[in-house]
C-alpha positions in Angstrom: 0.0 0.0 0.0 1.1 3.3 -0.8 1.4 6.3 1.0 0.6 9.4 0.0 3.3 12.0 -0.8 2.7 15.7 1.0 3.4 18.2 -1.7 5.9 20.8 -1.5 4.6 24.0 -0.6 5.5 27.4 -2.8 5.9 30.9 -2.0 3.0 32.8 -4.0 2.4 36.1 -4.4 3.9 39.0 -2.3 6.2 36.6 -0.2 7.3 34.5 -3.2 8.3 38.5 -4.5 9.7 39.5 -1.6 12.2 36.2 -1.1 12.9 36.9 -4.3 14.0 40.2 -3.9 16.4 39.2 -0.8 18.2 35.9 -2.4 18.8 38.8 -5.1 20.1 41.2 -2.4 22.3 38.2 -0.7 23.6 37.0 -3.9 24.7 40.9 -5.2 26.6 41.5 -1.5 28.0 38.1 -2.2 29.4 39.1 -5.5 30.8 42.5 -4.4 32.1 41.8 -1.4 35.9 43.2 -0.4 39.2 41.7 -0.6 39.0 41.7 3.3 36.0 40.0 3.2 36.7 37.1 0.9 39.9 36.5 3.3 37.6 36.4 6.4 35.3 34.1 4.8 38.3 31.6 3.1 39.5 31.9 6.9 36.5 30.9 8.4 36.1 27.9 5.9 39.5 27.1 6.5 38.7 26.6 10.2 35.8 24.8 9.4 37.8 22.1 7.3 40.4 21.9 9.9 37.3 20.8 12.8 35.7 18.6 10.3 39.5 16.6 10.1 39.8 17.0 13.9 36.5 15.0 14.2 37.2 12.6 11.4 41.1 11.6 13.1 39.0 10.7 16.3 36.5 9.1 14.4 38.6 6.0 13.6 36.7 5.1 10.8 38.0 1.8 9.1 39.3 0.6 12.7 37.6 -2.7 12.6 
C-alpha cells in the first residue's frame, strides 16, 4: 500500500516577490564583497575544514 506524498509548498504572491527580492540582495553582497571580506570568509572555511579533520582523526573510521 502506498502512501501518500505531502506536496511541496511554494511561496506565492507577495512573499514569493519579496524572497525573491532578498536571495537577489544576498547573492549581489556576495558578489561584491571586499578583498578583506573574501579573506575572512576563506579563513573561516579554513577553520571549518580543519574541525571537520579534527572529528574525522578521532573518528577511527575503518578501525575494525
Amino acid at each position: 500500500m502506498a502512501l501518500p506524498i505531502a506536496s511541496i509548498p511554494v511561496l506565492t504572491g507577495e512573499v514569493a516577490r519579496r524572497f525573491e527580492a532578498e536571495a537577489q540582495a544576498n547573492y549581489q553582497r556576495y558578489l561584491n564583497r571586499t578583498e578583506e571580506e573574501k579573506k575572512a570568509d576563506a579563513e573561516a572555511l579554513e577553520r571549518g575544514f580543519a574541525k571537520l579533520r579534527r572529528m574525522l582523526a578521532k573518528a577511527h573510521l575503518g578501525d575494525k
